[in-house]
C-alpha positions as CSV (number, residue, x, y, z in Angstrom):
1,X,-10.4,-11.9,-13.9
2,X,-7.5,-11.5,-11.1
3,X,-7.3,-8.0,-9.7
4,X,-4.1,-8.2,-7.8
5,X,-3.4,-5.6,-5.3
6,X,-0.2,-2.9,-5.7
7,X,1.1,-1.6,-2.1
8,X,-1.2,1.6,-1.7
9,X,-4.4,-0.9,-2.2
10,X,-2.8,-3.4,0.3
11,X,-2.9,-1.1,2.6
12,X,-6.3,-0.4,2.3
13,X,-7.2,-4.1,2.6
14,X,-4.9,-4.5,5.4
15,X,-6.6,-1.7,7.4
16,X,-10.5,-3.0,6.9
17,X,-8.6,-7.0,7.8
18,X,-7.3,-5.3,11.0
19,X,-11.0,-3.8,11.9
20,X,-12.3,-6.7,11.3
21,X,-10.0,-8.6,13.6
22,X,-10.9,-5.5,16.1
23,X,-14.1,-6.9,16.2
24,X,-13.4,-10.7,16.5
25,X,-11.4,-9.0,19.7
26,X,-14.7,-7.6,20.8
27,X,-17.3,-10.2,20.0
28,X,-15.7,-13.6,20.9
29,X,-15.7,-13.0,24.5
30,X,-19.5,-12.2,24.0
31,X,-19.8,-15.8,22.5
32,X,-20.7,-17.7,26.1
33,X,-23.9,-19.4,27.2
34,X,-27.1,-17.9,27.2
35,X,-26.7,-14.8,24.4
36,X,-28.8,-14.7,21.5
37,X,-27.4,-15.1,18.3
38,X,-29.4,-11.9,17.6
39,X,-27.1,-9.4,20.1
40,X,-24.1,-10.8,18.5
41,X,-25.4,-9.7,15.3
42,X,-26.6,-6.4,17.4
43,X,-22.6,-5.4,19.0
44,X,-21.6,-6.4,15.6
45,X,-23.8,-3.8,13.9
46,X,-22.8,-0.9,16.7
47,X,-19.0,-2.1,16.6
48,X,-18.9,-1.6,12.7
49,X,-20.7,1.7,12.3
50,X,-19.5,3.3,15.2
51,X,-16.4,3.2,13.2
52,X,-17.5,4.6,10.1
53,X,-17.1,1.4,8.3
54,X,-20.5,-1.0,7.0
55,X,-20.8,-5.0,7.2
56,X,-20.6,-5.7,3.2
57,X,-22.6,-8.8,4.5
58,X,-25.8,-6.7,5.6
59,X,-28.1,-6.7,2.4
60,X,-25.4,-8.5,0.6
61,X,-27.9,-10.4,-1.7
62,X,-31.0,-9.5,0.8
63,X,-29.0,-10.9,3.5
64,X,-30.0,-9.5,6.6
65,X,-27.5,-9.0,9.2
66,X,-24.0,-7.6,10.2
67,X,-22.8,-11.3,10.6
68,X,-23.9,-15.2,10.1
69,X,-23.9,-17.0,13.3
70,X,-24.2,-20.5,12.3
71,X,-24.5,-23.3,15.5
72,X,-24.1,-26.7,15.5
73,X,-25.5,-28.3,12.1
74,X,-25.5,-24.9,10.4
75,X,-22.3,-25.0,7.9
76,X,-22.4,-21.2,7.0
77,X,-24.9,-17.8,6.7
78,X,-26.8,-19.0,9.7
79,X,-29.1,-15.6,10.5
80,X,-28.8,-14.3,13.4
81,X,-32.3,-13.9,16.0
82,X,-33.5,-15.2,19.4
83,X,-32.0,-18.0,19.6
84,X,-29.9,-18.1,22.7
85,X,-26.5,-20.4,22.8
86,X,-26.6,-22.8,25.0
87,X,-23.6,-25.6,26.9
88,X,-22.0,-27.9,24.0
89,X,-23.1,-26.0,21.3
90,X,-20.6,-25.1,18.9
91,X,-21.1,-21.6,17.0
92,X,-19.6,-20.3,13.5
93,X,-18.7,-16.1,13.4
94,X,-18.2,-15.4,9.9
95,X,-18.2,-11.6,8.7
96,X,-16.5,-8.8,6.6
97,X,-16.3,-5.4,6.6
98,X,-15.8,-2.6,3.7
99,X,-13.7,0.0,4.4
100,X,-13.2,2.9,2.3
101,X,-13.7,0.3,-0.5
102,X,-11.9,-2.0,0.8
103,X,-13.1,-5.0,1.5
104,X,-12.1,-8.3,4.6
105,X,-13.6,-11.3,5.4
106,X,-12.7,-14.0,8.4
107,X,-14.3,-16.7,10.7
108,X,-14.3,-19.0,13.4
109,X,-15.8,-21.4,15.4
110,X,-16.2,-21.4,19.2
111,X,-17.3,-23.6,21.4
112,X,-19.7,-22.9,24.3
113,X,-18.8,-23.8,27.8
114,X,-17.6,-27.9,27.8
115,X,-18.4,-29.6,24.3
116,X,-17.7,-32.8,23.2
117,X,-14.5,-34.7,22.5
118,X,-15.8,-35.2,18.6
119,X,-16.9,-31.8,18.6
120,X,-13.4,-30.5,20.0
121,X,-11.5,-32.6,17.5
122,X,-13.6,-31.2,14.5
123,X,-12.6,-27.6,15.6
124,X,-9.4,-28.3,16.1
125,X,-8.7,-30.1,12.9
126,X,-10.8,-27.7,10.9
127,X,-8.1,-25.0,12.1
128,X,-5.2,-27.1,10.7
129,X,-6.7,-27.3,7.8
130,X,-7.0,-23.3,7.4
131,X,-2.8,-23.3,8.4
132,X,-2.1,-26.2,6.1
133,X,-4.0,-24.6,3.2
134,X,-2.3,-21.2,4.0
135,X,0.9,-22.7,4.4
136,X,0.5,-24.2,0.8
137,X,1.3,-21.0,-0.5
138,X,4.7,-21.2,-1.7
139,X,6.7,-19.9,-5.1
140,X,5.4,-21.4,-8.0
141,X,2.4,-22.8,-6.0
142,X,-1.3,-22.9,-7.7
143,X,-4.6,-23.0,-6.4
144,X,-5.3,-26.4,-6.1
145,X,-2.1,-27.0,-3.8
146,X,-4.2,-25.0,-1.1
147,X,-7.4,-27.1,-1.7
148,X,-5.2,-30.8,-1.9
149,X,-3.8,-29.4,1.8
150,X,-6.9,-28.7,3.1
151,X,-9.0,-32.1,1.6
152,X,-6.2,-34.4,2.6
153,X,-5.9,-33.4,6.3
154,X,-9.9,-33.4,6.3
155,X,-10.4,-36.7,5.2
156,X,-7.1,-38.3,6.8
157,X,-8.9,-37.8,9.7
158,X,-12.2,-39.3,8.7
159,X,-14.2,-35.6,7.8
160,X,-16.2,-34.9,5.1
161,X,-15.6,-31.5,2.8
162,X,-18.1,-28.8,1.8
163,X,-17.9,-28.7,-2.0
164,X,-20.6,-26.4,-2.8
165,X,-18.8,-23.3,-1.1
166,X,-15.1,-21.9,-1.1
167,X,-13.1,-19.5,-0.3
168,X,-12.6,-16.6,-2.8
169,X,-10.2,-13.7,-4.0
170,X,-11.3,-10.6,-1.8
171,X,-10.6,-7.1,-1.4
172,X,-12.0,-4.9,-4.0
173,X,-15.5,-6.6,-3.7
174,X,-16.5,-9.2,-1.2
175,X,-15.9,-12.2,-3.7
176,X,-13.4,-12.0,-6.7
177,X,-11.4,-14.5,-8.8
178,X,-10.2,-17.2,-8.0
179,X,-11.9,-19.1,-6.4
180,X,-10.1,-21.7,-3.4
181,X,-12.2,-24.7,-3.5
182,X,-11.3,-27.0,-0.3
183,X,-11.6,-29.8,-2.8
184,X,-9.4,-30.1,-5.8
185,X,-11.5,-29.4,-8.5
186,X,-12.0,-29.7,-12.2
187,X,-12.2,-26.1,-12.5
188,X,-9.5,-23.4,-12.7
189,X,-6.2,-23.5,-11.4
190,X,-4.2,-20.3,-11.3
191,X,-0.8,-19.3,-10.1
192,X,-0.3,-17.5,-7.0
193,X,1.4,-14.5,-7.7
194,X,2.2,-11.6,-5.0
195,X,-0.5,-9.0,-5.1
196,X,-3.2,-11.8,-5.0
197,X,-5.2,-11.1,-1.9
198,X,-7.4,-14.8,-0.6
199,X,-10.1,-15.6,1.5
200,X,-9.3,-19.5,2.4
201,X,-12.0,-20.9,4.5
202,X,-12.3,-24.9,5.1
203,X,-15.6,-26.2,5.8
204,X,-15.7,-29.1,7.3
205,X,-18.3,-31.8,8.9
206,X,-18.4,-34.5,11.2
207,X,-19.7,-36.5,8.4
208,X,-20.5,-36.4,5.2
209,X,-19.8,-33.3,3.0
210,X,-23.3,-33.1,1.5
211,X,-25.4,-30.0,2.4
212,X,-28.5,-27.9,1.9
213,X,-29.7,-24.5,2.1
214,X,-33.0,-24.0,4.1
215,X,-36.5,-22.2,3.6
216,X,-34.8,-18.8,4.9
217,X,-32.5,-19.3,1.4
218,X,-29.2,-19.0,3.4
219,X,-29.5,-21.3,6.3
220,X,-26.5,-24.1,5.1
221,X,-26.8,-27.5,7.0
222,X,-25.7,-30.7,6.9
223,X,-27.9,-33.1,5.2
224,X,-27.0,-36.1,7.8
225,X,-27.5,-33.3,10.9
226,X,-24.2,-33.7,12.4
227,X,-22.0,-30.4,13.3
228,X,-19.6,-28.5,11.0
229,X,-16.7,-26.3,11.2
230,X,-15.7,-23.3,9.6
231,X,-12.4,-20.6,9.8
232,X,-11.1,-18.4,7.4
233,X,-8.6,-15.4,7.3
234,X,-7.5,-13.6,4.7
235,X,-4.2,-13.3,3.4
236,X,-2.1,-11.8,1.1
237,X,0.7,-12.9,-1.2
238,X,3.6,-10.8,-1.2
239,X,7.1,-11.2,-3.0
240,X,8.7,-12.4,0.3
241,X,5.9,-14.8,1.0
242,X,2.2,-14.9,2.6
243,X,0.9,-12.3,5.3
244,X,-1.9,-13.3,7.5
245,X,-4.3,-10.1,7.5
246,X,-7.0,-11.1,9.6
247,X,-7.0,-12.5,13.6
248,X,-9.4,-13.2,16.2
249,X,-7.2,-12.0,19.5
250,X,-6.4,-8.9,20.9
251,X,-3.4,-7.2,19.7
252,X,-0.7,-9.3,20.8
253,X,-2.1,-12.7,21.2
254,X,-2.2,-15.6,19.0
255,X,-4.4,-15.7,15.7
């Protein structure tokens, strides 16, 4: 079921989206050569309860940290640990915070130091598909005209799409109808209608879609080991159109 949003709950997602993209502000310039994936997951934990929020992602299903820090050939829900970045890598911040109830959820991928012209492309491209899917979101629109945005630029430009994982209706739980698969899919296709709140987040590999989850029961790779992609914001859909709720800049700059 749909649990759309009425102004005083909006408000309430828009203030844990605007936490969250507090701490995008704070970690990202944290995301350079030589940290371990475990003291982001550290100034993500300290960030979050110093603030009187929680990570929903921390024990979400045994999941054990504040934020999946996926690199490389990791897809999504990459733990975090000693494992210290290192020049070309390319690294995957997803997280989301509940806030008095209320719940966010955003990502991005970053590069470290000079990467590759292929690995450059995939991040940019991934990113246009996030805007095209977003910008899908018109009167009258369904579901499926976000995913057909996001899987036509994708493969128009030679990438292969996650199928086994999607974005998601969020904000009174960390995962609510509908789901926003980056494919168009058999399944259902609902109307966007203002109050919905969205998590859209392409996925998106350097080759072929296919992944699996490792030993650890999160890890997701790539079968064929090349590197993925991954953003995400959440929005809302209001009667005047679609508000961005999430960023990962300081105040001011671009999201």
């Amino acid at each position: 079921m749909i649990r759309l949003k009425n102004n005083e709950q909006l408000d309430g997602v828009r203030r844990s989206c605007a936490m969250l993209s507090e701490l995008f502000a704070h970690i990202v310039p944290m995301v350079k050569e030589g940290v371990s994936t475990g003291e982001l997951d550290d100034a993500t934990r300290s960030f979050i309860a110093a603030r009187g929020a929680r990570s929903w992602f921390l024990g979400y299903g045994d999941y054990p940290a504040s934020i999946c820090v996926s690199v490389n050939e990791e897809v999504i829900h990459g733990i975090p640990g000693k494992r210290r970045l290192k020049e070309g890598d390319i690294v995957g911040l997803d997280c989301g915070i509940d806030l008095d109830g209320y719940y966010s959820d955003s990502a991005i991928t970053l590069p470290i130091g000079k990467v590759s012209d292929e690995a450059d492309r995939l991040m940019r491209v991934t990113r246009e598909c996030l805007d095209r899917g977003i910008k899908a979101i018109k009167p009258g629109a369904r579901v499926h005209d976000i995913s057909r945005a996001v899987f036509a630029h994708a493969t128009a430009n030679g990438y292969g799409v996650v199928r086994q994982y999607c974005g998601h209706g969020v904000g009174f739980e960390a995962h609510e109808d509908p789901q926003v698969p980056n494919y168009v899919s058999p399944g259902p296709n609902p109307r966007l209608i203002p109050g919905m709140v969205l998590a859209i987040e392409p996925m998106i590999n350097l080759g072929k879609g296919d992944v699996k989850v490792l030993d650890d029961d999160w890890t997701v790779v790539t079968i064929d080991k090349k590197i993925s992609a991954h953003y995400e914001h959440t929005v809302a859909i209001l009667q005047e159109g679609v508000e961005i709720l999430t960023s990962w800049e300081m105040p001011g700059g671009n999201s």
